[in-house]
N, C-alpha and C positions, 0 to 999 in steps of 0.2 A: 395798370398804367404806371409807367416807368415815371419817376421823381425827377425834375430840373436839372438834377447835378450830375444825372446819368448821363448827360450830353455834353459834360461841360471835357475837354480835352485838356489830356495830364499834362500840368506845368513842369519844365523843366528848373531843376535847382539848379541857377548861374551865381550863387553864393561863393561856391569855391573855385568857380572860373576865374573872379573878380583879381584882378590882378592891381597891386600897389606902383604906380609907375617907379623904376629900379634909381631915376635921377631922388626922387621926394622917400623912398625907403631907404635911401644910403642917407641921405643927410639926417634922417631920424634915428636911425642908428647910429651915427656920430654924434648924435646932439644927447642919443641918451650915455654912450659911453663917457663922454667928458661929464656927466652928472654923477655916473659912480666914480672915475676918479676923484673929484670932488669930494665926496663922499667917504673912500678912502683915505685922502689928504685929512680931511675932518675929523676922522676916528681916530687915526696916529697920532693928532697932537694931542689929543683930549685922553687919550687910552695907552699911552705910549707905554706904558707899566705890563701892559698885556703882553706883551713880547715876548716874556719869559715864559709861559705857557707853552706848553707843547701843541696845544688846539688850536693857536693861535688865527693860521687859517681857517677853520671852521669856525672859529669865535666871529672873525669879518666878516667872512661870508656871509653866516646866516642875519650880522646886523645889519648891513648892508641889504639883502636883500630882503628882510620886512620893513624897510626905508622906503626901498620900491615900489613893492608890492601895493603897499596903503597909499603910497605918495600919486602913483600910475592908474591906483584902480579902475577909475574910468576911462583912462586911456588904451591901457593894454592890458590883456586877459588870457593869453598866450604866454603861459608859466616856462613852456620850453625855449620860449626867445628868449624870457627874463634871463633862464640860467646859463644857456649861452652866453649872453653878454655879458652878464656880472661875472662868468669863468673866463672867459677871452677877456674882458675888464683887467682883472686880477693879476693874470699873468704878463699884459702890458704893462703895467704899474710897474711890476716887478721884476720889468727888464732896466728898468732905466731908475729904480729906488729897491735898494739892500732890501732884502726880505730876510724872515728870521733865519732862511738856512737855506741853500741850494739842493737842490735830489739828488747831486753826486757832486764830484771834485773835477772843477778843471782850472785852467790856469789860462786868466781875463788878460793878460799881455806881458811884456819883458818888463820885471822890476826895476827901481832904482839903485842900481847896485850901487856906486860909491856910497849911499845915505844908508844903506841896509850895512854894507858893509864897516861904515864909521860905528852905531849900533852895538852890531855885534863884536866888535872891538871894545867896546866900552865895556860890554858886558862881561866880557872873558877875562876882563881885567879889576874887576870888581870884587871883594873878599866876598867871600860866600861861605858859609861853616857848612861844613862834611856832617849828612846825613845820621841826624840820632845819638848826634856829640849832646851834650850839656849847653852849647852853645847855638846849636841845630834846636833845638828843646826852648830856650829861652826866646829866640829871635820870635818862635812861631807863636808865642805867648803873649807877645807884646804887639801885637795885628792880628786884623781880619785874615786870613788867608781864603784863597780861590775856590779851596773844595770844600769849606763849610758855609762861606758866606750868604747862599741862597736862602739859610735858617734865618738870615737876619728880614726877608720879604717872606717868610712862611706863616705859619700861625706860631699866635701866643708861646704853644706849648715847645714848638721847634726856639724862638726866639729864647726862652729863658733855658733852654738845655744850651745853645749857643754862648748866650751869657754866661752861664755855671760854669763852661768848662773853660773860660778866660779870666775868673774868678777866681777857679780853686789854683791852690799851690802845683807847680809841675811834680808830676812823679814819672820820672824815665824807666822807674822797676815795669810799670805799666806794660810798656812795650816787647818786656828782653823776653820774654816766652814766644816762640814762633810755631802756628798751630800750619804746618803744612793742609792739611783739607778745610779749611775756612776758604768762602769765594777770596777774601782780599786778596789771600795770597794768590790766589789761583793768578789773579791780574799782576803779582810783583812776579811770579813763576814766566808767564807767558807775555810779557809787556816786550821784555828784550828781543824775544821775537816775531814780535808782531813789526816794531821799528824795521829791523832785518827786512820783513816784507813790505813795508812802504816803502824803502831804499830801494829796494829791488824790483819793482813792479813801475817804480814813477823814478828810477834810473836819479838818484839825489843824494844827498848824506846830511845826516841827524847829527845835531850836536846836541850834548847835555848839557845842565844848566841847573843851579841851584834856584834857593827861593829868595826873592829880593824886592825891596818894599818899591812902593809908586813913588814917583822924584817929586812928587811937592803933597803928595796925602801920606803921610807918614803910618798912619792906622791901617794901611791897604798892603796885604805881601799874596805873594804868586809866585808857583813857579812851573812851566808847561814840563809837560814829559819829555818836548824837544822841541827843536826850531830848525827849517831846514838851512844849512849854514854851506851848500854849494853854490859860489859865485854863476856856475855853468847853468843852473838848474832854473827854471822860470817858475818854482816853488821858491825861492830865495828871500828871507827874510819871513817865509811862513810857518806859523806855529803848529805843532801836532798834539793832540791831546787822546789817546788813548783808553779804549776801556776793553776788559774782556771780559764778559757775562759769563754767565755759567749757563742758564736757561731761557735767559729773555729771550723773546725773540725782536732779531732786528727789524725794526723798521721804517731807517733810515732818517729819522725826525729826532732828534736829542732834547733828553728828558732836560726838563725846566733845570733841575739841580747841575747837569752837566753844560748845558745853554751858561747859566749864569757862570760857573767857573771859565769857561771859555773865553765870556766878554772882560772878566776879571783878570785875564791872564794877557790880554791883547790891551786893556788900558793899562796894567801895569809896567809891560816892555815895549807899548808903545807899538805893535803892529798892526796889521789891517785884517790880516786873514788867518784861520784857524784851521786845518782839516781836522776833522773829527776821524777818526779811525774806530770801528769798533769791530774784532774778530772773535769768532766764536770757534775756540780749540777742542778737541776732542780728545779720549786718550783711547788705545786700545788695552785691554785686560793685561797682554803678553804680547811678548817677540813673535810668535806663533801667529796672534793673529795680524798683525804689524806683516808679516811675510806673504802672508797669503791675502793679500790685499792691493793688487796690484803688483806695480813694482813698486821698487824703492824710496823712490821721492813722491811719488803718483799713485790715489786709489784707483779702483777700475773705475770709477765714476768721473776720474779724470780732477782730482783734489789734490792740493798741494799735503806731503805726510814726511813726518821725517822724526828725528830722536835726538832728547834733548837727556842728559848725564848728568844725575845729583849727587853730588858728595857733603860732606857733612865736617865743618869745620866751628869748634868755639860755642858749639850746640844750637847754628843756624845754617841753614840748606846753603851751601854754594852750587848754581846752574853752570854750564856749558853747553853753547850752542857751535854748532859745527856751521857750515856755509851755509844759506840759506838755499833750496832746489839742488844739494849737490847731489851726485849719485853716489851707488855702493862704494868702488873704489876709491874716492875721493874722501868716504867717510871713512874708511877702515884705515886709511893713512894718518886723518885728523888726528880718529881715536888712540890710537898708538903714540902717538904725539901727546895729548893731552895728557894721559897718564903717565906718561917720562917728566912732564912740567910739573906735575902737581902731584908728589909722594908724598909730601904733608897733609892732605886731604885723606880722606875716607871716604872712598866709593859706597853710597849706599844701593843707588838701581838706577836703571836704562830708562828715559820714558819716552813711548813709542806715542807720537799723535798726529791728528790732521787735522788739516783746517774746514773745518765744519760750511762755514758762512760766514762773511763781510760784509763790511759796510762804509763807504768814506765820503763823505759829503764837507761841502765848503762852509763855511760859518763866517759870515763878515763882522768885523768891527761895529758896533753900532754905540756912534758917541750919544747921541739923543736919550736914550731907553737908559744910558749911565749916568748922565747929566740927572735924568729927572731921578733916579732912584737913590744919587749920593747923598742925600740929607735923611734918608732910610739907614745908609749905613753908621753914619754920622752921631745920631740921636741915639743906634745901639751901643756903638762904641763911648759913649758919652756915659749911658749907664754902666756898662760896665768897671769904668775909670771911679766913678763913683761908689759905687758897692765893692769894687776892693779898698775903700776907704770903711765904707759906712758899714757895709755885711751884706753876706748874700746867702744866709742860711733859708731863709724865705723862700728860696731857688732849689734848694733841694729836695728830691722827692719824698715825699710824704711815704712812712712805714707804714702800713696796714697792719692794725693787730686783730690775731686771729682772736673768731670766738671762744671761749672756755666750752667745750663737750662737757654735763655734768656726768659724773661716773656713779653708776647707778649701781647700788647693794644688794647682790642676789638671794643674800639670808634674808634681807627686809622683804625682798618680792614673795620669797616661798613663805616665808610667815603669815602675808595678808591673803596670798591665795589659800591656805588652810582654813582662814579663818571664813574667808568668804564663800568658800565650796563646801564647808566642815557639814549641814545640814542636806547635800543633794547627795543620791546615791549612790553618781558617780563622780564622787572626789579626785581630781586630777593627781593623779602621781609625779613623783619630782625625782627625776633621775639625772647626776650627774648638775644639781644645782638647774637643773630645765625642767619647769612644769610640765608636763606630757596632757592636752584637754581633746577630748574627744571631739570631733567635730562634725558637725551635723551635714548630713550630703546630699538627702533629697531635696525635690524642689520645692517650694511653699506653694507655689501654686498648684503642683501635684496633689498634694496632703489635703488641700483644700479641695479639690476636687470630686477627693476620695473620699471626703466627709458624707 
């Protein structure tokens, strides 16, 4: 006899038929979007320090979305809408409010050039001391500058190496030794041509520019690698800041320490925008393999390669870079040229390389993240002012002294081993000041067995 339920006819699941009417799901969707704006607006005033973070997107993110998560739980349980919406959230926000960095470089509308170009008149006409003078040395002694100050929001330990070295006396001996294979240089070696290729590729022109202090914070100096200084150019009046890794890999996000130089260099000159540039050169072994790598300006992989000339003047590298993408004949003419200019020099070698991998993304001005951080800089500069009064031995690092090895008597050792072996029959012999003791090699548990 067949059971009730054998009769009863299979229900159809109309669960996921159930359809949201498209009028009452749009407006739910709007109503939660304006909740994570909301939410974002919230973070940034309360968090605004975070900015310098490289994670900083994933920092919001994930705050943001355990907001949700516990705030909605009852309501929505559908984890794939949440992250769409807080992702398309995100990226709204972030069309119409500065984010910490754009994912490439472009250029948001035609400058103000008469204002850009008053600016940069002001600034070309500004004394500026020549690079590693005495007077280059002292200026950067007496401020914060752009490429250290991120030590002033790091930890403890970075803060008082900060300190120390705006503390101790200058010593410009420091510097006269130049290590060609150290990365820094790598970056002073290839900086001039990476410029070359931002000129070339965004059709503009770089002007150089020394380090000059902020016009009403006196403790703040900066100075960018370049500023693009063509009237023609819809980069105009924008700053470039340059790095050349040796290994890192790009990706396209500027570390916290470069972020904070950036914003330091754009409140100090007073711009808006930053391109970040970062290229990653390569060298080849030899000419040999530099030839067989394509052609001339091009690997076969279709990569920008070319050769840059070190001679050696006063016991520091002078470079020469010939046109940037020029071809053979073009170079064979340079080169001939160059060395008719410069017989005072001493050729030391040819260096053949390519441009590996890039990276250039936009960087905006962000007055807010400066505002709230300048009483950070403030309070270290303050110390410092003070312990070049008071002392700053306290600041320097702590010598570690090594433990004493005690040095142990080999006459004293063979003595007690005589004395302690003198009754067993076999007395270790001592050769060469080394006891020689026989050593025992079956197993105990063997022996025991054997018993």
């Amino acid at each position: 006899m067949s059971t009730y339920w054998d009769d009863l006819k299979t229900l159809t699941n109309i669960i996921d038929d159930i359809e949201v009417p498209k009028e009452e799901f749009d407006k739910y969707e709007e109503d939660f979007k304006e909740s994570i704006m909301y939410f974002i607006d919230d973070f940034l005033r309360n968090n605004i320090k975070v900015l310098k973070d490289p994670c900083f997107n994933r920092i919001l993110y994930e705050h943001i979305y355990n907001i949700i998560t516990d705030l909605y739980k009852h309501q929505v349980n559908d984890y794939d809408f949440i992250d769409k919406a807080l992702t398309e959230g995100l990226e709204y926000y972030f069309i119409y409010n500065k984010p910490r960095s754009y994912p490439n470089t472009f250029t948001k509308g035609k400058p103000d050039i008469n204002l850009i170009k008053k600016k940069i008149k002001g600034y070309e006409a500004m004394e500026q001391p020549e690079q590693r003078t005495p007077a280059w040395f002292n200026f950067r002694w007496t401020c914060l500058t752009a490429s250290s100050i991120w030590k002033a929001l790091d930890s403890d330990s970075n803060k008082n190496q900060l300190i120390l070295s705006k503390c101790k006396p200058i010593n410009p001996k420091k510097y006269e030794s130049v290590n060609t294979s150290s990365a820094i240089h790598n970056g002073h070696r290839f900086e001039p041509l990476s410029t070359m290729w931002y000129e070339d590729r965004y059709n503009t022109t770089i002007g150089e520019f020394g380090c000059i202090r902020h016009p009403t914070i006196s403790f703040l100096g900066a100075s960018p690698d370049g500023i693009n200084i063509d009237p023609k150019s819809d980069r105009y009046g924008r700053a470039l800041e340059i790095k050349n890794p040796v290994n890192r890999e790009l990706t396209g996000i500027p570390k916290k320490d470069y972020w904070i130089q950036m914003q330091m260099q754009m409140e100090v000159w007073d711009l808006e925008e930053c391109d970040f540039l970062e290229t990653c050169f390569k060298c080849y072994d030899n000419e040999e393999e530099f030839d067989k790598d394509g052609v001339f300006n091009e690997t076969k992989d279709g990569k920008l390669k070319g050769v840059i000339i070190q001679f050696f003047a006063d016991g520091a590298p002078v470079y020469k870079y010939p046109p940037i993408n020029c071809e053979k004949k073009e170079f064979d003419e340079w080169y001939d040229k160059i060395f008719d200019e410069n017989t005072n020099l001493t050729w030391t070698q040819n260096i053949y390389w390519w441009l590996d991998s890039w990276s250039c993304v936009l960087v905006p001005r962000n007055k807010q993240w400066f505002k709230a951080v300048l009483p950070d800089f403030k309070k270290l500069w303050d110390t410092i002012l003070k312990e070049r009064e008071s002392g700053y031995e306290h600041r320097k690092p702590r010598k570690r002294t090594k433990k004493q090895v005690p040095i142990i008597d080999m006459t004293e050792v063979n003595e007690n081993m005589k004395l302690l072996f003198a009754e067993l029959p076999d007395t270790p012999k001592v050769v060469n000041n080394t006891p020689i003791v026989k050593i025992r090699t079956e197993s105990f548990n063997n022996s025991k067995s054997s018993q």
